[in-house]
PDB file with one MODEL, atoms N, CA, C and O in Angstrom:
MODEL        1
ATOM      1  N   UNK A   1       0.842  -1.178   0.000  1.00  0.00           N
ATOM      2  CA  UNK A   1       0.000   0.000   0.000  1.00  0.00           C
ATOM      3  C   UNK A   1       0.888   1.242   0.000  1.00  0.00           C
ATOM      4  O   UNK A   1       1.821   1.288   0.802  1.00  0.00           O
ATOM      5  N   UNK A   2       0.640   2.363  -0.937  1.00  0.00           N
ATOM      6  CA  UNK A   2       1.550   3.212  -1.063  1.00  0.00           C
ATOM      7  C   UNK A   2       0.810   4.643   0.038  1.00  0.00           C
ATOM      8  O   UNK A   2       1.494   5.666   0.001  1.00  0.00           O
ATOM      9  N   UNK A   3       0.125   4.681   0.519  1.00  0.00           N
ATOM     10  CA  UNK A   3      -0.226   5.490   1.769  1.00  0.00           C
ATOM     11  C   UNK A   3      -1.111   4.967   2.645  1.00  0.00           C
ATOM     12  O   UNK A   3      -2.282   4.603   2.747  1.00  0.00           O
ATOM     13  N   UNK A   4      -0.137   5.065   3.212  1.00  0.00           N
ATOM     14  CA  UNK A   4      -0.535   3.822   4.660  1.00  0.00           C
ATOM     15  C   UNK A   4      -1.253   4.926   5.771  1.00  0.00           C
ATOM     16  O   UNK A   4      -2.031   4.537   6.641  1.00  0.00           O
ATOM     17  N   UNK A   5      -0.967   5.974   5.642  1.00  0.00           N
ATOM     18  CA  UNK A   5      -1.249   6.892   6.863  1.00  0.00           C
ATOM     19  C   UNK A   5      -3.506   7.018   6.629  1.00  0.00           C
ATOM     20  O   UNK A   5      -4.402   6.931   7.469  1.00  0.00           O
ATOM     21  N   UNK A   6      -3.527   7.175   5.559  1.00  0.00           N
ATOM     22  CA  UNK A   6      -4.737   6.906   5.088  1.00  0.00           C
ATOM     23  C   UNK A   6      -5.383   5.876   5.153  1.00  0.00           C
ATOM     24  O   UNK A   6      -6.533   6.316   5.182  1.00  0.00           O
ATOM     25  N   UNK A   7      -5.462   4.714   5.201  1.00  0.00           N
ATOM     26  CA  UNK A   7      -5.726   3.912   5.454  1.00  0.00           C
ATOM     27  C   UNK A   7      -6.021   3.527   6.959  1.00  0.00           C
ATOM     28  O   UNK A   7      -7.070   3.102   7.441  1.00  0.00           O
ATOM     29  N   UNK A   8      -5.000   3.749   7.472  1.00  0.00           N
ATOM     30  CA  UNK A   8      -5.037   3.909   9.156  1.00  0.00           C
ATOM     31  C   UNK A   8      -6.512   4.668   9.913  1.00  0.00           C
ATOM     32  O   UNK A   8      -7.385   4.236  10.665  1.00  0.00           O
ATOM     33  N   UNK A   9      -6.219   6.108   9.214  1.00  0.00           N
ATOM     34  CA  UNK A   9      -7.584   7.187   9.206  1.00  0.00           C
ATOM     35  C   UNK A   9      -8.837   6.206   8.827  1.00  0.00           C
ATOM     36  O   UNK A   9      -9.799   6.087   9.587  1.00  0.00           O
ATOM     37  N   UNK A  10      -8.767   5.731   7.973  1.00  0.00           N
ATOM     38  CA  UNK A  10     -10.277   5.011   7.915  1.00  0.00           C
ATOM     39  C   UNK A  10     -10.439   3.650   8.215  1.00  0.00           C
ATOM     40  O   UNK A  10     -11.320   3.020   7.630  1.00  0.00           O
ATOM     41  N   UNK A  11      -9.586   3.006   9.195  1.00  0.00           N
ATOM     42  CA  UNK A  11      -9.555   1.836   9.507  1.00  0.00           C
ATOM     43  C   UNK A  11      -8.722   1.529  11.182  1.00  0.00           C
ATOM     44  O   UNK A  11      -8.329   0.507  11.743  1.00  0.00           O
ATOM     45  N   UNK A  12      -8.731   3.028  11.555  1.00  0.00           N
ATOM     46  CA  UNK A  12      -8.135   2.618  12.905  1.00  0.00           C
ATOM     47  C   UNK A  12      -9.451   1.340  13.619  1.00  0.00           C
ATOM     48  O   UNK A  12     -10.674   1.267  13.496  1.00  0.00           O
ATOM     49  N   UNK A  13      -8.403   0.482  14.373  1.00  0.00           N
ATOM     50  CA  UNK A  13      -8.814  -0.120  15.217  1.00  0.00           C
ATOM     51  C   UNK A  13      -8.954   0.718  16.504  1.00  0.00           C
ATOM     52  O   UNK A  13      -9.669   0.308  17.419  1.00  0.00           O
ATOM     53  N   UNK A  14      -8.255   1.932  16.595  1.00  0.00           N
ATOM     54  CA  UNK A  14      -8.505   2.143  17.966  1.00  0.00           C
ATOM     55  C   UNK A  14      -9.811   2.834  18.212  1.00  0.00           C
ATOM     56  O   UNK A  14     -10.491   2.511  19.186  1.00  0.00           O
ATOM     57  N   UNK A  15     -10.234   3.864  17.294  1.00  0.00           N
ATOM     58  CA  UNK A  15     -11.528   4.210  16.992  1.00  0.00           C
ATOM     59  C   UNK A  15     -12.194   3.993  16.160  1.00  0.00           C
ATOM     60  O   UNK A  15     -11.723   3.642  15.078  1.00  0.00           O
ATOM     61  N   UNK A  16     -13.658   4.131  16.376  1.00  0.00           N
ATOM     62  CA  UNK A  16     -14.594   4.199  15.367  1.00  0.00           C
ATOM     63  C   UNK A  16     -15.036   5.507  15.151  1.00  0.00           C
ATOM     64  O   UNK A  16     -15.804   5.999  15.977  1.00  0.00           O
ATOM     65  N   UNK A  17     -14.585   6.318  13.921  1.00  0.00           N
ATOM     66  CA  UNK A  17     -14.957   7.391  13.501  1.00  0.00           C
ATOM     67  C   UNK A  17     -16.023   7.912  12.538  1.00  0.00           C
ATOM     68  O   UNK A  17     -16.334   7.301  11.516  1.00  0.00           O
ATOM     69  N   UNK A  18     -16.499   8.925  12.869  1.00  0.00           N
ATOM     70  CA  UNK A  18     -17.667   8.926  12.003  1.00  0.00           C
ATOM     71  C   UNK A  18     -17.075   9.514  10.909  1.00  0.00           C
ATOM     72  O   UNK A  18     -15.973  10.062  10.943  1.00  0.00           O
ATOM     73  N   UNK A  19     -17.944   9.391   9.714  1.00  0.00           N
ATOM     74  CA  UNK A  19     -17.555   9.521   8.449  1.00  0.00           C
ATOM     75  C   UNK A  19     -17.080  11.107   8.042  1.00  0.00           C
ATOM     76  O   UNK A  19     -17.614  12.086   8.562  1.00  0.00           O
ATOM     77  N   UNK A  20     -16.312  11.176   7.328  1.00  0.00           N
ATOM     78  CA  UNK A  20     -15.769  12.810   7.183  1.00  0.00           C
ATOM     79  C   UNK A  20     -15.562  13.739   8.275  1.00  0.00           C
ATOM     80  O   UNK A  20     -15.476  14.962   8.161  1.00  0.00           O
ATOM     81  N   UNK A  21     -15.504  13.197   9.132  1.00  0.00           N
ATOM     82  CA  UNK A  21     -15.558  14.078  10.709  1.00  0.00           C
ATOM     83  C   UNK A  21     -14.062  15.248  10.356  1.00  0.00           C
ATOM     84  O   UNK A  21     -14.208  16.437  10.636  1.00  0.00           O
ATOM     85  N   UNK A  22     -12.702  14.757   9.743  1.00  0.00           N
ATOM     86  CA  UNK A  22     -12.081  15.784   9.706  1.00  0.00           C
ATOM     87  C   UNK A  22     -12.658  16.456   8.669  1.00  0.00           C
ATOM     88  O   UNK A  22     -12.795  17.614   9.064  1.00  0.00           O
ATOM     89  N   UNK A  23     -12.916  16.392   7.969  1.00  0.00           N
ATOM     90  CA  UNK A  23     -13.979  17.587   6.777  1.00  0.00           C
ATOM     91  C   UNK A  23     -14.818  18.514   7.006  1.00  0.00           C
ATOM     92  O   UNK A  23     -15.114  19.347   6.150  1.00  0.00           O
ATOM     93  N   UNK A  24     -15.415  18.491   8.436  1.00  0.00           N
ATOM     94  CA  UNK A  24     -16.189  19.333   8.897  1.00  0.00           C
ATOM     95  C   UNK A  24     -16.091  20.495   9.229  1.00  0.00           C
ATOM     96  O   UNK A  24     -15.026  20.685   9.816  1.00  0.00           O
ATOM     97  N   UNK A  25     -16.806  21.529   9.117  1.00  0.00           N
ATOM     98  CA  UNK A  25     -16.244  23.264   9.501  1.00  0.00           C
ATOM     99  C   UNK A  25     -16.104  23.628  10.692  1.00  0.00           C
ATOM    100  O   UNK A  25     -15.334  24.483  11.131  1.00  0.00           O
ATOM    101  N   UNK A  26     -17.176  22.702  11.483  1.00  0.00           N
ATOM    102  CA  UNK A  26     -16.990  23.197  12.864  1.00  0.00           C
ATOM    103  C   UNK A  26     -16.183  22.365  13.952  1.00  0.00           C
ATOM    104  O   UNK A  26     -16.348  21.146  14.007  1.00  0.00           O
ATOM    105  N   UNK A  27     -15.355  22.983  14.774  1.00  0.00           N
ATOM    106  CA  UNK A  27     -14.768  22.337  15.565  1.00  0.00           C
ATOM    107  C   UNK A  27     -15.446  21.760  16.509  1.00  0.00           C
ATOM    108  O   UNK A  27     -15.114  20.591  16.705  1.00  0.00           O
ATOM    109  N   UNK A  28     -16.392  22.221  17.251  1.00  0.00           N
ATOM    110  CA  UNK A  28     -16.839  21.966  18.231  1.00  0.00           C
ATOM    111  C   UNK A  28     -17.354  20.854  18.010  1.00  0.00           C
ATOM    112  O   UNK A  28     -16.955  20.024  18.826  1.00  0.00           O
ATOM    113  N   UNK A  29     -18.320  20.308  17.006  1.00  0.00           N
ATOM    114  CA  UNK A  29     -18.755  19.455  16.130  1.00  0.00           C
ATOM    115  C   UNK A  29     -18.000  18.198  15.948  1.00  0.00           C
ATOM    116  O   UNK A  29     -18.608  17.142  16.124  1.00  0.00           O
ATOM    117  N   UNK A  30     -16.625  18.173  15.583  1.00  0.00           N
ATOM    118  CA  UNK A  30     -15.665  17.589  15.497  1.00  0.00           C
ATOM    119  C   UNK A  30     -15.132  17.439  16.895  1.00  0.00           C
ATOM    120  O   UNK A  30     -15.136  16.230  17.123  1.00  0.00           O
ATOM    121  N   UNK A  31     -14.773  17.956  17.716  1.00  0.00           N
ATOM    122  CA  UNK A  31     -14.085  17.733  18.749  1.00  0.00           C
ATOM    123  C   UNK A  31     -15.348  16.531  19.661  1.00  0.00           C
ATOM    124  O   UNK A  31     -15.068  15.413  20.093  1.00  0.00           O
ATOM    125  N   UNK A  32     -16.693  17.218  19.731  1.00  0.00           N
ATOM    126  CA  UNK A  32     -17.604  15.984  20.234  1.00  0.00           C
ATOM    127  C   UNK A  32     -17.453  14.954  19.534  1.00  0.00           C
ATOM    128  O   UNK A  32     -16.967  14.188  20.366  1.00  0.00           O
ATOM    129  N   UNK A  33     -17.506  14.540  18.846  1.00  0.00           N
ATOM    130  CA  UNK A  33     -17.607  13.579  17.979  1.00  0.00           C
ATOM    131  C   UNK A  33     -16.495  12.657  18.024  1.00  0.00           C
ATOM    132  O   UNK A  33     -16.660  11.471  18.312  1.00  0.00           O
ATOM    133  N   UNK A  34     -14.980  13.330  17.656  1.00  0.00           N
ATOM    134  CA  UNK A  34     -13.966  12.198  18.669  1.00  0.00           C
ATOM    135  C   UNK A  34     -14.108  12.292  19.979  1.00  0.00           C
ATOM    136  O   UNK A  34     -13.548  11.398  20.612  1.00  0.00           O
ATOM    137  N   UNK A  35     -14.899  13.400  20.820  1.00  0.00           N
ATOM    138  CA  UNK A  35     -14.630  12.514  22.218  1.00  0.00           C
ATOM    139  C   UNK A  35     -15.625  11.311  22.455  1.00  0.00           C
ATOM    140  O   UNK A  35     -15.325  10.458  23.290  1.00  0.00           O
ATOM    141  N   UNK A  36     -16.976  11.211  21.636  1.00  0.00           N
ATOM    142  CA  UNK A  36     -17.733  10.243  21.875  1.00  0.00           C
ATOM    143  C   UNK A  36     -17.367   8.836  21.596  1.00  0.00           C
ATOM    144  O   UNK A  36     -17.641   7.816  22.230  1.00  0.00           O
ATOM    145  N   UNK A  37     -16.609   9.024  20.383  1.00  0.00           N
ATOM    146  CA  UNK A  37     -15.838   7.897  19.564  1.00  0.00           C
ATOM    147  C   UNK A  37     -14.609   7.497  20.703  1.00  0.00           C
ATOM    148  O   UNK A  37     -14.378   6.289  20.741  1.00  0.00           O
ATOM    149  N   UNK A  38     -13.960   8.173  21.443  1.00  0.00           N
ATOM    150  CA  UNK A  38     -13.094   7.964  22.220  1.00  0.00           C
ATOM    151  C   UNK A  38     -13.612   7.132  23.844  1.00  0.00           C
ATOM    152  O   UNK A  38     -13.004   6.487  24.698  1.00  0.00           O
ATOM    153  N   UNK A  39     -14.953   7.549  23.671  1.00  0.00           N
ATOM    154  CA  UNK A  39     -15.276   7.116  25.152  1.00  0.00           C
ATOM    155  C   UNK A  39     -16.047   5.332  24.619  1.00  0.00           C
ATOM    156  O   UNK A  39     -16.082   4.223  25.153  1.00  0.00           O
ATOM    157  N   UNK A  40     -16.446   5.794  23.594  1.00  0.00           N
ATOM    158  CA  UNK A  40     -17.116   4.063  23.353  1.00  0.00           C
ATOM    159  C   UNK A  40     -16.516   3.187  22.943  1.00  0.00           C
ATOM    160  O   UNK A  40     -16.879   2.012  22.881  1.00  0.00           O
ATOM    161  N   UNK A  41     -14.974   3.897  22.427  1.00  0.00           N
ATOM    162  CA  UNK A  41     -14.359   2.787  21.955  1.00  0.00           C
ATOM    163  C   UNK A  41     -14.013   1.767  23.583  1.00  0.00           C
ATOM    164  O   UNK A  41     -13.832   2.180  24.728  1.00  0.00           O
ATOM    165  N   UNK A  42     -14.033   0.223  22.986  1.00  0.00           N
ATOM    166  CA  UNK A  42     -13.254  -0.500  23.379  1.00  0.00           C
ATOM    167  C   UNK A  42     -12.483  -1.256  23.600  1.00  0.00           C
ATOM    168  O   UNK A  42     -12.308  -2.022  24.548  1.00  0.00           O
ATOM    169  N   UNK A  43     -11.540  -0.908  21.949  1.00  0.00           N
ATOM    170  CA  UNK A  43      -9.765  -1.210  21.827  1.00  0.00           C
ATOM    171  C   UNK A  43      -9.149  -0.439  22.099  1.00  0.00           C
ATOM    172  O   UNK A  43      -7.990  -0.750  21.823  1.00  0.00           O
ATOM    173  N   UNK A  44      -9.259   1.181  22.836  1.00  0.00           N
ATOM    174  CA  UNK A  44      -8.356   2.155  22.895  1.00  0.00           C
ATOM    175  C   UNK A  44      -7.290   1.298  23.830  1.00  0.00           C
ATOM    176  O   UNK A  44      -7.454   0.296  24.526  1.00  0.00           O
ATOM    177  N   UNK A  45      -5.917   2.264  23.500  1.00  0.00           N
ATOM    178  CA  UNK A  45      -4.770   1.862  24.860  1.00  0.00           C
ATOM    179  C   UNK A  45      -5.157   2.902  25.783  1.00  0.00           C
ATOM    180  O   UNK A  45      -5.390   2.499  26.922  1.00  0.00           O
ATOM    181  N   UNK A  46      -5.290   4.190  25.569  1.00  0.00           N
ATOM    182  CA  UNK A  46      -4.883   5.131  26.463  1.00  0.00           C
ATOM    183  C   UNK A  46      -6.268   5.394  26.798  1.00  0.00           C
ATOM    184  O   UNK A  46      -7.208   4.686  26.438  1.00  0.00           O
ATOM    185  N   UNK A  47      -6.399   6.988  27.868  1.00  0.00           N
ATOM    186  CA  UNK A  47      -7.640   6.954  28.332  1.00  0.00           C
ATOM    187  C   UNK A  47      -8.827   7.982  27.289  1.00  0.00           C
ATOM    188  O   UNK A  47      -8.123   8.424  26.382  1.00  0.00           O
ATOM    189  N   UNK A  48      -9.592   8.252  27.187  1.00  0.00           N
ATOM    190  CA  UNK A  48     -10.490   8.795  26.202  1.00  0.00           C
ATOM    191  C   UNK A  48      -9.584   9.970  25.454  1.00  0.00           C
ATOM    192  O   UNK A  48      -9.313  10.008  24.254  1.00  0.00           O
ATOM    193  N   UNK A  49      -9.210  10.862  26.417  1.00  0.00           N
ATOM    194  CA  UNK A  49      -8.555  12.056  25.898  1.00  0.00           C
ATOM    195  C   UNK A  49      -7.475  11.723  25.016  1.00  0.00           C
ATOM    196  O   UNK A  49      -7.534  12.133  23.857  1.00  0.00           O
ATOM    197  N   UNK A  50      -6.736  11.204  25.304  1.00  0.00           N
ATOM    198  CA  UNK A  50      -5.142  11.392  25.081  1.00  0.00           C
ATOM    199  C   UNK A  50      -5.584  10.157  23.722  1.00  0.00           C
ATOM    200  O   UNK A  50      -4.686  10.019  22.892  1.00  0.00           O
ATOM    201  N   UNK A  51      -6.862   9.309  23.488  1.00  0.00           N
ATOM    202  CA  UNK A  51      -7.098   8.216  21.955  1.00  0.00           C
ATOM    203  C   UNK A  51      -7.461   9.751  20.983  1.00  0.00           C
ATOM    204  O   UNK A  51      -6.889  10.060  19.937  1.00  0.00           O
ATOM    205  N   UNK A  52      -8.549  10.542  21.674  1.00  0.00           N
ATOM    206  CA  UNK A  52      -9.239  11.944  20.674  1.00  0.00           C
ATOM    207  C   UNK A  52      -7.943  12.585  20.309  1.00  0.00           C
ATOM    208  O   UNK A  52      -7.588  12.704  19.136  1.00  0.00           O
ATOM    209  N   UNK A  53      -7.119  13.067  21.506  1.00  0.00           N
ATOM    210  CA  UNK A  53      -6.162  13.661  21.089  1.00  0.00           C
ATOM    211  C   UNK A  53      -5.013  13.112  19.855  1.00  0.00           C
ATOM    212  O   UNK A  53      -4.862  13.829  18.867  1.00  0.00           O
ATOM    213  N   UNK A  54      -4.356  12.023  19.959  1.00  0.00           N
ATOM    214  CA  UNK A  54      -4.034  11.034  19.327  1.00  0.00           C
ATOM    215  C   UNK A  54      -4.331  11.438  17.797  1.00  0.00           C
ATOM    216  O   UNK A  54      -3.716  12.127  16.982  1.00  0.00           O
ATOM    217  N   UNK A  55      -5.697  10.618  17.752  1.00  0.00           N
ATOM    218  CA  UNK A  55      -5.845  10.775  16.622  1.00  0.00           C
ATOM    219  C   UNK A  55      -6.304  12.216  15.553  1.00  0.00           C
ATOM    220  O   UNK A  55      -6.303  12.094  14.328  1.00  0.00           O
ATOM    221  N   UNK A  56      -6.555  13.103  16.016  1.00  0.00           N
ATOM    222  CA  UNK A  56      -6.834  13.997  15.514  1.00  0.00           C
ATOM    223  C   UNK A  56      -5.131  14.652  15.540  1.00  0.00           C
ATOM    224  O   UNK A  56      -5.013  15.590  14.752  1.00  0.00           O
ATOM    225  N   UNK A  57      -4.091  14.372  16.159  1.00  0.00           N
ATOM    226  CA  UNK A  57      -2.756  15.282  15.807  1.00  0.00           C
ATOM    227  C   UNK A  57      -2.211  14.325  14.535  1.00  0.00           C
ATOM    228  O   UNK A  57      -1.486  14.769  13.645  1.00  0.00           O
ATOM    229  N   UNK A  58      -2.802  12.596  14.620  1.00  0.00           N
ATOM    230  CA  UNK A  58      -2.175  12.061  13.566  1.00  0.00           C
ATOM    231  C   UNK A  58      -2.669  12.319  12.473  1.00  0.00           C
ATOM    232  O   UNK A  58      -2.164  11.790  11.483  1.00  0.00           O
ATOM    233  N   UNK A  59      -3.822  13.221  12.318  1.00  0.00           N
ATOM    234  CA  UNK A  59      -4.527  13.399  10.862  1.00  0.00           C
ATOM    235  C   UNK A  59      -4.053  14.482  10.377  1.00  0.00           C
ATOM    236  O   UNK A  59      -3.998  14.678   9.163  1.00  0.00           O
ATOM    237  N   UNK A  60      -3.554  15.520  11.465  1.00  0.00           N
ATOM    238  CA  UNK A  60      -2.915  16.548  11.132  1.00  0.00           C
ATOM    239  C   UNK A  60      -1.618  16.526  10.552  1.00  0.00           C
ATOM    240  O   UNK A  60      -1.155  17.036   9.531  1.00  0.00           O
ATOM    241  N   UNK A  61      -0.965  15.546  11.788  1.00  0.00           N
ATOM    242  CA  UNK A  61       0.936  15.185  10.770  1.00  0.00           C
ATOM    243  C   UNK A  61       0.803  14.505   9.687  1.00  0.00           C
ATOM    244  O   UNK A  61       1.764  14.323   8.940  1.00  0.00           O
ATOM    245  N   UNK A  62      -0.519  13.980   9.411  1.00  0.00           N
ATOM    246  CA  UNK A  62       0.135  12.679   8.065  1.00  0.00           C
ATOM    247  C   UNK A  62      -0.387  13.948   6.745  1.00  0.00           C
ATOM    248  O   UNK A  62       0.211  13.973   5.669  1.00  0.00           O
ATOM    249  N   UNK A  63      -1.664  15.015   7.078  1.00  0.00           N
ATOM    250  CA  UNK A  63      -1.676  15.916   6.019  1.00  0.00           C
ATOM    251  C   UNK A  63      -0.657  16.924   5.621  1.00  0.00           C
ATOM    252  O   UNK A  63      -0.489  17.443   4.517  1.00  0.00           O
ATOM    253  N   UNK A  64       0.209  17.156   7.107  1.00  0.00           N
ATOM    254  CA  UNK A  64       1.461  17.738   6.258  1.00  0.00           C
ATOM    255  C   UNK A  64       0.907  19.121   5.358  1.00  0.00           C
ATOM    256  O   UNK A  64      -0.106  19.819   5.374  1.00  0.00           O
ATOM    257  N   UNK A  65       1.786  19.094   4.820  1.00  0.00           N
ATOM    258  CA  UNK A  65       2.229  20.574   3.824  1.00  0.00           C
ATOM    259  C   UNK A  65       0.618  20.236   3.192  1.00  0.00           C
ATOM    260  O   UNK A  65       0.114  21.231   2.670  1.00  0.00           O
ATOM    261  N   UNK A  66      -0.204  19.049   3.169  1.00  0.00           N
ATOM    262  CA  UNK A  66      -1.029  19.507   1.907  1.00  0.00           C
ATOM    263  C   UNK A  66      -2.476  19.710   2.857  1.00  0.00           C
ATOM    264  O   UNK A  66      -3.589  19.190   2.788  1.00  0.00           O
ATOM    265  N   UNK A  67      -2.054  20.412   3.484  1.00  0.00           N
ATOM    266  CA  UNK A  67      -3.096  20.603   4.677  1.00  0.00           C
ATOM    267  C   UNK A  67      -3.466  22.247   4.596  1.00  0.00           C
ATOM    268  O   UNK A  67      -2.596  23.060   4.906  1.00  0.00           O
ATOM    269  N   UNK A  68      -4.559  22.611   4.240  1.00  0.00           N
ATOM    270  CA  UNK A  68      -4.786  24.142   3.741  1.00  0.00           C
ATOM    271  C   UNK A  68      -4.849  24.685   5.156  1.00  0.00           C
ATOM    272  O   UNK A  68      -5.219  24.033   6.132  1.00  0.00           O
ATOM    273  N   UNK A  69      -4.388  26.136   5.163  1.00  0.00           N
ATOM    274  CA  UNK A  69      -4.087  26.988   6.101  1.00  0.00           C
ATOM    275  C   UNK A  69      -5.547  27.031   6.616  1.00  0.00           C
ATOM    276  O   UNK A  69      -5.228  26.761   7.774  1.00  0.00           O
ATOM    277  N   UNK A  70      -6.821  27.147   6.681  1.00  0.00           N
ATOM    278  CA  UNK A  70      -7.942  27.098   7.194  1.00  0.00           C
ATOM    279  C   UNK A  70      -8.480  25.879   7.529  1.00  0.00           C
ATOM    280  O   UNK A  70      -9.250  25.862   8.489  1.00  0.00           O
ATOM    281  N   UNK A  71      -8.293  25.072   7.071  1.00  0.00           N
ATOM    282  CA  UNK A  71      -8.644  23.296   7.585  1.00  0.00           C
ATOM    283  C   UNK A  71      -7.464  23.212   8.565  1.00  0.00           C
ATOM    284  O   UNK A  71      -7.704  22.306   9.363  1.00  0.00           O
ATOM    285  N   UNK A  72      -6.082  23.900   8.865  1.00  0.00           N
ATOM    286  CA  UNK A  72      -5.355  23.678   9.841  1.00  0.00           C
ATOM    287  C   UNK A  72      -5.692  24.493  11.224  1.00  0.00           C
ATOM    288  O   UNK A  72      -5.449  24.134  12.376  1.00  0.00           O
ATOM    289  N   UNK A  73      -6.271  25.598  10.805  1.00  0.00           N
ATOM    290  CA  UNK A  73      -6.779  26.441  11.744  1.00  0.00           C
ATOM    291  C   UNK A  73      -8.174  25.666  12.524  1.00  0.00           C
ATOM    292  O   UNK A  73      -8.317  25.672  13.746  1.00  0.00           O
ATOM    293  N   UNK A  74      -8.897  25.181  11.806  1.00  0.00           N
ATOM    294  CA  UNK A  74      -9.629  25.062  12.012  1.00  0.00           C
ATOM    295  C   UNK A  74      -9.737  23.416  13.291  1.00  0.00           C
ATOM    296  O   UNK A  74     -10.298  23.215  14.368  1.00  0.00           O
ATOM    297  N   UNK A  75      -8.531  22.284  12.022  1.00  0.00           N
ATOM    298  CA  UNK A  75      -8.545  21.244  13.309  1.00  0.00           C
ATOM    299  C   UNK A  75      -7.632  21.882  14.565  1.00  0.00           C
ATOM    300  O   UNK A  75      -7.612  21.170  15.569  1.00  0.00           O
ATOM    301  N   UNK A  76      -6.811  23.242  14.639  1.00  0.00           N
ATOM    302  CA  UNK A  76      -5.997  23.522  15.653  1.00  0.00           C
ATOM    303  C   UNK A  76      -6.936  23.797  16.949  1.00  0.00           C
ATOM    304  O   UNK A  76      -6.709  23.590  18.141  1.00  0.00           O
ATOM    305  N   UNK A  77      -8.344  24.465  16.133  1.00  0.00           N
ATOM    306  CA  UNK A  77      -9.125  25.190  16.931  1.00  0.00           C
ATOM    307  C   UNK A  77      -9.985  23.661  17.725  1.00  0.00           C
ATOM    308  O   UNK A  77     -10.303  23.726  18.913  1.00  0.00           O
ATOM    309  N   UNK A  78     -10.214  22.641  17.066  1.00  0.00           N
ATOM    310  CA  UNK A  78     -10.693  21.482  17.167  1.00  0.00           C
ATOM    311  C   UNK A  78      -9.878  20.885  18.956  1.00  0.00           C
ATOM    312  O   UNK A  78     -10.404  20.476  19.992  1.00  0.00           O
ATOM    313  N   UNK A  79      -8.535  21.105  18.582  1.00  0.00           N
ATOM    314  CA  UNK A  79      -7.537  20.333  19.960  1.00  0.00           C
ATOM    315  C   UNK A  79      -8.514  21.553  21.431  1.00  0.00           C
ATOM    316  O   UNK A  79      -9.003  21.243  22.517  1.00  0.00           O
ATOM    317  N   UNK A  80      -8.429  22.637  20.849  1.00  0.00           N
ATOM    318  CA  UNK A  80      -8.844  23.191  22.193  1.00  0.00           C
ATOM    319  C   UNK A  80     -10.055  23.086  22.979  1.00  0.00           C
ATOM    320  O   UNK A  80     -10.281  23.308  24.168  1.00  0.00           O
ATOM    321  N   UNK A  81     -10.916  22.614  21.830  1.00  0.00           N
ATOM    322  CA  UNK A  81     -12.504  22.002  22.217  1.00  0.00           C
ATOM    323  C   UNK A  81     -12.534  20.934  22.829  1.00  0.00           C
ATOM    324  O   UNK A  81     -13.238  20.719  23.816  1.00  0.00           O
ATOM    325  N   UNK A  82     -11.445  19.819  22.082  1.00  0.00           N
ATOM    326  CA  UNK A  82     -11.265  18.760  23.376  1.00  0.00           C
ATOM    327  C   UNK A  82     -10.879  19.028  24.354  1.00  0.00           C
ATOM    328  O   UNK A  82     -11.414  18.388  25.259  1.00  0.00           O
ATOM    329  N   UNK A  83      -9.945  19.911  24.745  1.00  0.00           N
ATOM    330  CA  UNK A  83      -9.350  20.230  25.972  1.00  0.00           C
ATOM    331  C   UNK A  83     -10.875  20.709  26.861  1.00  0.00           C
ATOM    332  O   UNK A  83     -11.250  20.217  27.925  1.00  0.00           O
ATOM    333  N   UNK A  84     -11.335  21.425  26.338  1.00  0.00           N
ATOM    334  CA  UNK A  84     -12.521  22.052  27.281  1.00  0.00           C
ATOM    335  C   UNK A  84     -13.751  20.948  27.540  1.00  0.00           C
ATOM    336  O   UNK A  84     -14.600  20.993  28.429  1.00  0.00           O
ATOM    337  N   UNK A  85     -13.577  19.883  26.429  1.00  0.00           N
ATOM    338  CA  UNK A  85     -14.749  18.966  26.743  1.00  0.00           C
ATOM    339  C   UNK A  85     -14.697  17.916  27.701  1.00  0.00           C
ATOM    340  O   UNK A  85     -15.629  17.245  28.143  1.00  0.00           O
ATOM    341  N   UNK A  86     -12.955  17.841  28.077  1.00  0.00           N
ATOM    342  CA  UNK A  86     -12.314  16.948  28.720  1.00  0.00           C
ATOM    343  C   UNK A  86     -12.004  17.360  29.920  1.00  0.00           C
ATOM    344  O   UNK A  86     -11.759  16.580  30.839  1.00  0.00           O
ATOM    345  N   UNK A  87     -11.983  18.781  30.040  1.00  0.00           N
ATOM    346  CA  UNK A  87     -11.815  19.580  31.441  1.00  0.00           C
ATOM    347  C   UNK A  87     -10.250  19.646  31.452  1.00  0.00           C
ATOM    348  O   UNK A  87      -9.612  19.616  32.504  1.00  0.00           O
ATOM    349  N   UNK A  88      -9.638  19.745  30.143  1.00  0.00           N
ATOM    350  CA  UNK A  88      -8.170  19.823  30.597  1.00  0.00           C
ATOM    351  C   UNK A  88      -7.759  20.979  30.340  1.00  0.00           C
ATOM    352  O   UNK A  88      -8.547  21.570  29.603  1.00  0.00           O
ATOM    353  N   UNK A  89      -6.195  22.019  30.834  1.00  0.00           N
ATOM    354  CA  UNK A  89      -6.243  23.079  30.226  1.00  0.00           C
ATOM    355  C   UNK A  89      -4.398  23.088  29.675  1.00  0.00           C
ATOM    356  O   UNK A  89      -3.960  24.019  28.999  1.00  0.00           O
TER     357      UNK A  89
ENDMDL
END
């Protein structure tokens, strides 16, 4: 398989993600949505936060450079919604 990082995204075992969830405009939207996926999963290793967190920084490193300046803003704005949904600061 010549991009493996993709594949991962739509086939993690550790979550079950809903469909296009990084595509979405709103963070807040997105940030619920992996934390729900984070709390029902039950293959995660780690504890809810740190699977949401996880995976939403790995969607960010594997897009890299081809990651548009407003879809980056936007999942950046995404990490801080988990933080607040999670009570962390």
């Amino acid at each position: 398989m010549k991009r493996w990082s993709g594949e991962v995204t739509k086939t993690s075992i550790a979550l079950d993600l809903e469909k296009g969830v990084f595509t979405w405009g709103n963070p807040k939207k997105i940030a619920q949505s992996l934390k729900r996926s984070a709390e029902e999963s039950t293959r995660r290793k780690a504890d809810p936060f740190q699977s949401a967190m996880s995976m939403l920084n790995f969607y960010i490193n594997r897009a890299g450079k081809n990651l548009k300046p407003e879809r980056r803003k936007i999942l950046n704005q995404t990490k801080e919604e988990l933080r607040k949904l999670f009570k962390r600061t």
